[in-house]
C-alpha positions in Angstrom: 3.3 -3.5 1.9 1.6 -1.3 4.9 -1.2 1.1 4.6 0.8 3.3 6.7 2.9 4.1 3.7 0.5 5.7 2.3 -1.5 9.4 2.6 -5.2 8.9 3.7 -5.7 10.1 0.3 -3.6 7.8 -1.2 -5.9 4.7 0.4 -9.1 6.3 -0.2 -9.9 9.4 -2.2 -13.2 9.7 -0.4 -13.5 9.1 3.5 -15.8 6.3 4.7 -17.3 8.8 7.3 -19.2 10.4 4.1 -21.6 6.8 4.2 -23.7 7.3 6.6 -27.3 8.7 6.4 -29.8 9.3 4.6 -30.4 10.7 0.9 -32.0 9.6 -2.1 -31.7 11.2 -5.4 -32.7 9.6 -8.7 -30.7 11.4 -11.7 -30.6 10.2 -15.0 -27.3 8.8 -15.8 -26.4 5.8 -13.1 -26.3 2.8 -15.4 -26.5 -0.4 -13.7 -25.7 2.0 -10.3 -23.5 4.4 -8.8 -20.9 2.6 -7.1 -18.5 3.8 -3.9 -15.5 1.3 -3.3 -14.3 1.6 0.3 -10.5 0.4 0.9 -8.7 -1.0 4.1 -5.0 -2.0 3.9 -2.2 -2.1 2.1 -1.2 -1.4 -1.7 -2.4 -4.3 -2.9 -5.1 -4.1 -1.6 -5.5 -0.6 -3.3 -4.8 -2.0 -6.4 -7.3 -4.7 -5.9 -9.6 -2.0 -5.5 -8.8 -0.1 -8.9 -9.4 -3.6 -10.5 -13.3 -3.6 -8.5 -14.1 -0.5 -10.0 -12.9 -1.7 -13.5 -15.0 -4.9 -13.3 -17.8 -2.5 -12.1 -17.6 0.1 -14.8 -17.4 -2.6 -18.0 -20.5 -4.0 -16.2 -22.2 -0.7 -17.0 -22.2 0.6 -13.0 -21.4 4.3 -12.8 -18.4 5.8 -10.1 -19.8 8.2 -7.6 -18.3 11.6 -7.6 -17.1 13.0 -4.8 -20.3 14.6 -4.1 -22.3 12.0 -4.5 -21.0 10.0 -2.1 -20.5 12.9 0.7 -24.2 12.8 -0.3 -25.1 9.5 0.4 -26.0 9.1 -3.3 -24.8 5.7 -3.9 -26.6 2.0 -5.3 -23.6 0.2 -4.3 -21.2 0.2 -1.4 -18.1 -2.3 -1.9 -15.9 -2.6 1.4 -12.4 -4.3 0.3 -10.8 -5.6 3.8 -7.5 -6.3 5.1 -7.0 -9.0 7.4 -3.2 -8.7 8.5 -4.3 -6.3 11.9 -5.6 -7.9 15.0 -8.9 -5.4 14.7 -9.1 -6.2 11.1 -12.7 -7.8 12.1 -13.9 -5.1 14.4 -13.1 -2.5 11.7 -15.1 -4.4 8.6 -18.1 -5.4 10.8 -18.0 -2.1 12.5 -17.7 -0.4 9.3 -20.8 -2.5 7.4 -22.6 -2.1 10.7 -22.8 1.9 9.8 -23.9 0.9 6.6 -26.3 -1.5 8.1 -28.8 2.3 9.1 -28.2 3.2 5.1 -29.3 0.0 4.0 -32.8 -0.1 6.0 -33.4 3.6 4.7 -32.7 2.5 1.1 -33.9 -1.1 0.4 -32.5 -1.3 -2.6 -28.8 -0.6 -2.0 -26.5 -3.0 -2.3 -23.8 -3.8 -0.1 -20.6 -6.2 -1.1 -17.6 -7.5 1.0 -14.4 -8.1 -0.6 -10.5 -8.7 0.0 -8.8 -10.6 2.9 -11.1 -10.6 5.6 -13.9 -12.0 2.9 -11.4 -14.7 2.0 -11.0 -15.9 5.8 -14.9 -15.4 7.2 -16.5 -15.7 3.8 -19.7 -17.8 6.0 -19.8 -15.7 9.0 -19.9 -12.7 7.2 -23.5 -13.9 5.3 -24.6 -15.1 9.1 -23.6 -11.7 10.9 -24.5 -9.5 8.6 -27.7 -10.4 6.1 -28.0 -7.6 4.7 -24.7 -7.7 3.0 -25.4 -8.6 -0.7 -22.4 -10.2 -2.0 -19.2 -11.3 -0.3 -16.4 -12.4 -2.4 -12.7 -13.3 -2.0 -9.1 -11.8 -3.3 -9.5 -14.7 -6.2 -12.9 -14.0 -6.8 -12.7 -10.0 -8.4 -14.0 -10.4 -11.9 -17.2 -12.5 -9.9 -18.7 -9.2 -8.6 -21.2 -8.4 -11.0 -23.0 -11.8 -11.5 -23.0 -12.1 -7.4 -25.0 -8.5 -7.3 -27.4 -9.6 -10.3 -28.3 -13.2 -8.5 -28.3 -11.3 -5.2 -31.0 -8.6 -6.7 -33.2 -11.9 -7.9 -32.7 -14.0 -4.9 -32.8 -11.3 -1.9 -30.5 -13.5 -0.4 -26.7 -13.0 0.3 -24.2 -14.4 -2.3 -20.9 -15.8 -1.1 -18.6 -16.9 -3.8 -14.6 -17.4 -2.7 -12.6 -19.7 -4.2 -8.9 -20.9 -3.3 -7.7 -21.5 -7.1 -6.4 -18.9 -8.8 -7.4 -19.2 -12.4 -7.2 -15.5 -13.4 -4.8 -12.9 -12.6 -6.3 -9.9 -11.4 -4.1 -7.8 -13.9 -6.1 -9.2 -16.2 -9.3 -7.6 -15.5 -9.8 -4.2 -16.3 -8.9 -1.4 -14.0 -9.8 2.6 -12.9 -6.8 4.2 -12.0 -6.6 6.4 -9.0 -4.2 8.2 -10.0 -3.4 9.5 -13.9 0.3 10.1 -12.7 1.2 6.9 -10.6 0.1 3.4 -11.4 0.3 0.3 -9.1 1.4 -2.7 -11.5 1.2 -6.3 -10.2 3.8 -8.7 -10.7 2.7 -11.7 -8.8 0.5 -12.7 -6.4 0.9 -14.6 -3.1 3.3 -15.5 -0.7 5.2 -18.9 -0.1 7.0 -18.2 3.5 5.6 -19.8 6.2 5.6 -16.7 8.5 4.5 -18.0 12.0 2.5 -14.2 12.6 1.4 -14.0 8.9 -2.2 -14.9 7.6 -1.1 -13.6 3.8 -0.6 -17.2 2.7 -3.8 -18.1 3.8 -6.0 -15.0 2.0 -3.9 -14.8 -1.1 -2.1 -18.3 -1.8 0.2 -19.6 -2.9 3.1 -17.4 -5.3 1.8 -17.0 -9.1 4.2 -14.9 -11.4 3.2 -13.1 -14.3 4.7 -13.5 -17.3 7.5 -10.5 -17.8 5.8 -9.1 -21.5 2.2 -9.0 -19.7 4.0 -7.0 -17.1 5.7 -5.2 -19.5 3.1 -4.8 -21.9 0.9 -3.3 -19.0 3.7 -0.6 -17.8 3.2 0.8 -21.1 -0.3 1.1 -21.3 0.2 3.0 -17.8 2.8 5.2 -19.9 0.8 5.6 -22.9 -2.4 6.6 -20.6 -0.1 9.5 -18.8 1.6 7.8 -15.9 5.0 8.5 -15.0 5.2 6.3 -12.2 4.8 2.8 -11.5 5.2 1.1 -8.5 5.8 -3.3 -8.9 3.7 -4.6 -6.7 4.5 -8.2 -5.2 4.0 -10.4 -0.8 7.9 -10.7 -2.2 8.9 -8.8 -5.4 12.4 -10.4 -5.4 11.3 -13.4 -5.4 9.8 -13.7 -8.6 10.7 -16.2 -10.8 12.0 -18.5 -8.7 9.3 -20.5 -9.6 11.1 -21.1 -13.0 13.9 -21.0 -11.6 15.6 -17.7 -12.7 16.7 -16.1 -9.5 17.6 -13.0 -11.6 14.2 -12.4 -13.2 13.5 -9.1 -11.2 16.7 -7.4 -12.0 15.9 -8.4 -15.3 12.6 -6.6 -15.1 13.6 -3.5 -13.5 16.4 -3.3 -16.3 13.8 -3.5 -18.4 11.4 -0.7 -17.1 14.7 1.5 -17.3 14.4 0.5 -21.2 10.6 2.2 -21.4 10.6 5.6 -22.8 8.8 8.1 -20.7 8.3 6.3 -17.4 10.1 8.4 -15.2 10.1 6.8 -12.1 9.7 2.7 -11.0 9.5 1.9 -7.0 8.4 -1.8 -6.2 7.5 -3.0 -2.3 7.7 -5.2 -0.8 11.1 -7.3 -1.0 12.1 -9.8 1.7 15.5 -10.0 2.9 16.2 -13.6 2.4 16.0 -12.9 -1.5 17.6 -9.6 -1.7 20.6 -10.5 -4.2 23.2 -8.4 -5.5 21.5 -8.2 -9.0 19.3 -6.4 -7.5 21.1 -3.7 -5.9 22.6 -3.0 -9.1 20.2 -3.0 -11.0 18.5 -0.2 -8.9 21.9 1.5 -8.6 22.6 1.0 -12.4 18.6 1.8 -14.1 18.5 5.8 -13.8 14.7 5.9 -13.1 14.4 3.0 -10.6 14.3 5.0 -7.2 17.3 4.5 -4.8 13.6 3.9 -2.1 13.5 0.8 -0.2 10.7 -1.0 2.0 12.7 -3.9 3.5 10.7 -5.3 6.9 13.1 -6.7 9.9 10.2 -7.7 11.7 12.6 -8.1 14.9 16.4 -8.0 15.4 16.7 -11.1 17.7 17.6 -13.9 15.9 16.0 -16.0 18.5 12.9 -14.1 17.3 13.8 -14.7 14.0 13.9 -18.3 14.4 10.1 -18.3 16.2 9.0 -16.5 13.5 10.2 -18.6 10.6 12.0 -15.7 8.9 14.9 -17.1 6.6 17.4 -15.1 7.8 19.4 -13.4 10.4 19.9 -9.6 12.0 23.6 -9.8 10.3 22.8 -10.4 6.8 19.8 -7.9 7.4 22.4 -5.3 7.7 25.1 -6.6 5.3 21.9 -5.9 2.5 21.5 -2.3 3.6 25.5 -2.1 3.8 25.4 -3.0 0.4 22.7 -1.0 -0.8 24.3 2.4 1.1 27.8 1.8 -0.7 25.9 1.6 -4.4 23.5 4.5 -3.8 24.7 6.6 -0.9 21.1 8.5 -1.4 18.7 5.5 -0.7 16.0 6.0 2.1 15.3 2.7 3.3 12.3 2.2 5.6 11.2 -0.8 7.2 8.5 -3.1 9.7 8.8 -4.4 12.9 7.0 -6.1 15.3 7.1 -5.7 19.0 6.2 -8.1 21.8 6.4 -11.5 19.6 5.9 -14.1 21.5 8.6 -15.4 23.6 10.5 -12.3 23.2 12.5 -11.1 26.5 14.0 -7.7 26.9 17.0 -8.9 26.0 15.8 -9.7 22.3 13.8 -6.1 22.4 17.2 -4.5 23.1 18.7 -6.5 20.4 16.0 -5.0 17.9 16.9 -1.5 19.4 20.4 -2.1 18.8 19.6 -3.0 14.7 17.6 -0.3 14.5 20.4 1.4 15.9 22.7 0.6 13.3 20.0 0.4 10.1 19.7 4.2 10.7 16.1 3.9 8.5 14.6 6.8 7.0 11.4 5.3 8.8 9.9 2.6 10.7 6.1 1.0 10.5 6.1 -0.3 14.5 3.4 -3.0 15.8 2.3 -4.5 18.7 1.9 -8.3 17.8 -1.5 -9.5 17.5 -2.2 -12.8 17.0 -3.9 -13.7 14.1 -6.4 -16.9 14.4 -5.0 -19.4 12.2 -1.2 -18.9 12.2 1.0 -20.8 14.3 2.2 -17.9 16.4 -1.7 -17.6 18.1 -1.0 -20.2 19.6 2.3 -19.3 21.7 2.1 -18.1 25.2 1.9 -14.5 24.5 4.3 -11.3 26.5 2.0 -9.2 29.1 0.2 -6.5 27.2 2.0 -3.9 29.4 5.2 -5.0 28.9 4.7 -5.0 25.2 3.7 -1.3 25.7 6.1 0.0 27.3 9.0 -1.9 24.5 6.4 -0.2 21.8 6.8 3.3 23.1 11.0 2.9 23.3 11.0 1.2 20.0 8.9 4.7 18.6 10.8 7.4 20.4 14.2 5.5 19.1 13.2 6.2 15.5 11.3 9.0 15.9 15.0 10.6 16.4 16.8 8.6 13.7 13.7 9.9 11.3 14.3 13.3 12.4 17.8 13.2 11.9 17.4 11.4 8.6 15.7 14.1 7.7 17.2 16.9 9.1 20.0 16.0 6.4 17.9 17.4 3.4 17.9 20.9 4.8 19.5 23.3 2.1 19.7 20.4 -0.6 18.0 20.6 -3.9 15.1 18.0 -4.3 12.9 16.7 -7.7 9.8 15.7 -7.0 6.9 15.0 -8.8 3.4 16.8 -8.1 1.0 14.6 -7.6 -2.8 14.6 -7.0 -2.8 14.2 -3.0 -3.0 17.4 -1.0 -1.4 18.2 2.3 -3.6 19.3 5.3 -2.4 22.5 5.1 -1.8 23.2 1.6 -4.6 25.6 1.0 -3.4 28.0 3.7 0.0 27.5 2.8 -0.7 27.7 -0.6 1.7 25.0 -1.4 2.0 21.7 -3.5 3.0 18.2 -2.6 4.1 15.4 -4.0 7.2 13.2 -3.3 11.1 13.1 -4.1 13.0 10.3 -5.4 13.6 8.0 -2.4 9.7 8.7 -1.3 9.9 11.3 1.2 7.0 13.7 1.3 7.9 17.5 0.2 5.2 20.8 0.5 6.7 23.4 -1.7 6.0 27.2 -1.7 5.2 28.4 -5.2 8.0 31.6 -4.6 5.8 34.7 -6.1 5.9 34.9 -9.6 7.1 31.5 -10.4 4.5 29.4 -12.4 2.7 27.2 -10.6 2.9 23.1 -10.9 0.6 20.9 -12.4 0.2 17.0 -11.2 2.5 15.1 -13.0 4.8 18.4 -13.6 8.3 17.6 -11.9 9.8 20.4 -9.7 13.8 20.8 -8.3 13.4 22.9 -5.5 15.7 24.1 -2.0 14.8 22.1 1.3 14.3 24.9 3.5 13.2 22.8 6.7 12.9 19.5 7.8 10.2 18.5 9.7 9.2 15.1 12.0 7.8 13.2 8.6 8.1 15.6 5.2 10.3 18.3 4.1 9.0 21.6 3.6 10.5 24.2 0.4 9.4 27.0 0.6 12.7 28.7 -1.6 13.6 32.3 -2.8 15.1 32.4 -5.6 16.7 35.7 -4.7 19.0 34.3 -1.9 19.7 31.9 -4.9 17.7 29.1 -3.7 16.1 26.6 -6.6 12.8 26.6 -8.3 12.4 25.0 -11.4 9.8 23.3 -12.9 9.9 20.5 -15.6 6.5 19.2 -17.6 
């Protein structure tokens, strides 16, 4: 669950930068108003965000375009925060600070504050920053629209965030982002006890869904022209332990296998403690769940471990991905870890290096701890910023070399992957598409002359003809019998 996983276009279709200024332009057409939703963090947080603008648009607010908002064109501003980062403050009030200019030029536009960091400093939020309209919390979604009406009435900042969970947020309508792929919720929360983790404290405790809503809603994402889902979960293989059925996800991903058209299921983010053997045959077993996985180390001291309250140990973390590698030789399994926890001496920073090592991952999302206020590890006596530098930088040229190599391994093989709507930076000039194979890496094809060209959603099998430091490149000729095909 990292926002590093995805594309900048995959977090936000329209760049925050385009908010700032000054414009004013009253078309016919905005409903209630034209609405921009700003997004910081991970997945779920992404999906949180496609349920916003669903609450917005039954409300009768309008989406901007994409020019309207490189415009400035906008009624409404919604900023949904992330609060796992130690600058996870500095980047929302920095960010509603730009807006701060738009607001005094336009009275009358409204400005909301939503997600994790609304959850934790719901009050200071409303004291800071007055001109925000509305600030509500990760339980508090479908509230939106009454806070902006009392807020337009009033003229005063309305705070509504609420610890209960009486609605799951899957049950509130949604805007997709994508017509292809579709994030799809299957619980919400986190019960670990994490010492570096604030999750438990912004989202709660674990909730479930039942399996037919879950499966009810994979549908509808078929039936509307996805061919991708992604399960969504703090601990997808976890759920239903609450009921006591430690199988229940392999159950579910047997069943997505069992839906007709969805081509591809990927879920994030598991935690080792729960990964069971169900599971990896299940994915192994279920032709369209992706041999992908996201499974965060966090550290490979078990020392660390311990201070950190993960529930388990650097040798079953690698007995999983033993077990994983002998049912689906293929899978790409990434991972997170955290550098400089505290109490950690170079000898438990070599012991990480050493995992890491031996995991061999496809790719790594690397952080410098930060202590978060609130969680018990804030409170330890931290290691020297420098030192924790220096471990960072080894920790990133060690899998910088293991990603290279992973990837180095594609070169000449033939890949599927499906088109999807985000762009590479260099696509135009290259005149190529992108999208991403079955275990998630990144691939930029070249459209070989005379070869139709791919539509989002289309599926194409083509020749890796280079490798490079984080996507493959395919540019193939078919005349040196390389593959191009595509599939609709």
């Amino acid at each position: 669950m990292n926002e590093d996983m995805m594309t900048v276009e995959e977090r936000n279709p329209i760049p925050a930068s385009a908010l700032t200024g000054e414009h004013e332009n009253l078309n016919p057409g905005r409903g209630k108003g034209v609405y921009y939703v700003h997004t910081l963090g991970c997945q779920m947080n992404v999906h949180d965000s496609e349920r916003i603008a669903g609450v917005l648009d039954a409300d009768g607010y309008v989406a901007a375009t994409e020019e309207q908002a490189a415009d400035k064109d906008v009624d409404l501003i919604v900023l949904n925060t992330c609060a796992v980062r130690e600058n996870a403050a500095e980047r929302m009030y920095g960010t509603i600070g730009l807006w701060a200019n738009l607001k005094r030029m336009r009275p009358n536009l409204q400005i909301a504050v939503g997600g994790c960091m609304a959850q934790l400093d719901r009050e200071r939020i409303a004291k800071k920053a007055p001109w925000v309209s509305a600030v509500f919390g990760t339980k508090n979604i479908g509230s939106l629209p009454k806070l902006l009406d009392q807020n337009r009435v009033s003229g005063k900042p309305q705070v509504k965030v609420q610890e209960k969970l009486d609605l799951f947020p899957s049950q509130l309508p949604t805007v997709r982002d994508s017509r292809v792929s579709s994030w799809v919720s299957i619980s919400v929360g986190c019960n670990n006890t994490c010492t570096f983790c604030i999750v438990p404290t912004t989202r709660g405790k674990e909730r479930d869904r039942r399996p037919g809503d879950i499966l009810d809603e994979v549908r509808r994402c078929v039936e509307g022209g996805a061919k991708e889902v992604t399960l969504l979960g703090q601990n997808v293989n976890s759920y239903g332990y609450s009921i006591g059925d430690r199988m229940a996800f392999s159950k579910l991903l047997r069943a997505c296998g069992q839906i007709e058209g969805l081509e591809r299921v990927r879920f994030t983010s598991p935690h080792p403690a729960a990964f069971t053997d169900d599971v990896i045959a299940a994915m192994a077993e279920t032709p369209n769940v992706m041999h992908q996985l996201h499974m965060p180390l966090q550290s490979g001291s078990d020392d660390i471990l311990r201070a950190m309250r993960r529930s388990y140990r650097s040798a079953k973390f690698l007995d999983i991905l033993r077990k994983v590698r002998e049912a689906m030789p293929d899978a790409q399994i990434s991972t997170d870890i955290i550098v400089g926890f505290p109490g950690e001496t170079e000898e438990d920073f070599q012991r990480t290096l050493d995992v890491v090592e031996q995991a061999r991952f496809s790719s790594a999302f690397t952080f410098i701890y930060s202590p978060r206020p609130g969680t018990p590890a804030a409170s330890m006596e931290q290691v020297p910023r420098d030192v924790v530098q220096r471990r960072f930088e080894r920790l990133v040229a060690l899998q910088e070399r293991i990603t290279e190599e992973k990837l180095a391994e594609f070169e000449g093989r033939d890949v599927e992957v499906m088109i999807t709507g985000t762009r590479g930076k260099k696509d135009d000039e290259t005149h190529r598409v992108t999208g991403r194979e079955r275990t998630g890496v990144l691939v930029h094809i070249g459209v070989p002359e005379g070869e139709p060209m791919p539509q989002v959603g289309d599926f194409v099998t083509a020749t890796v003809t280079h490798a490079g430091r984080h996507n493959l490149i395919a540019d193939p000729d078919p005349r040196k019998g390389q593959t191009y095909h595509v599939r609709h």
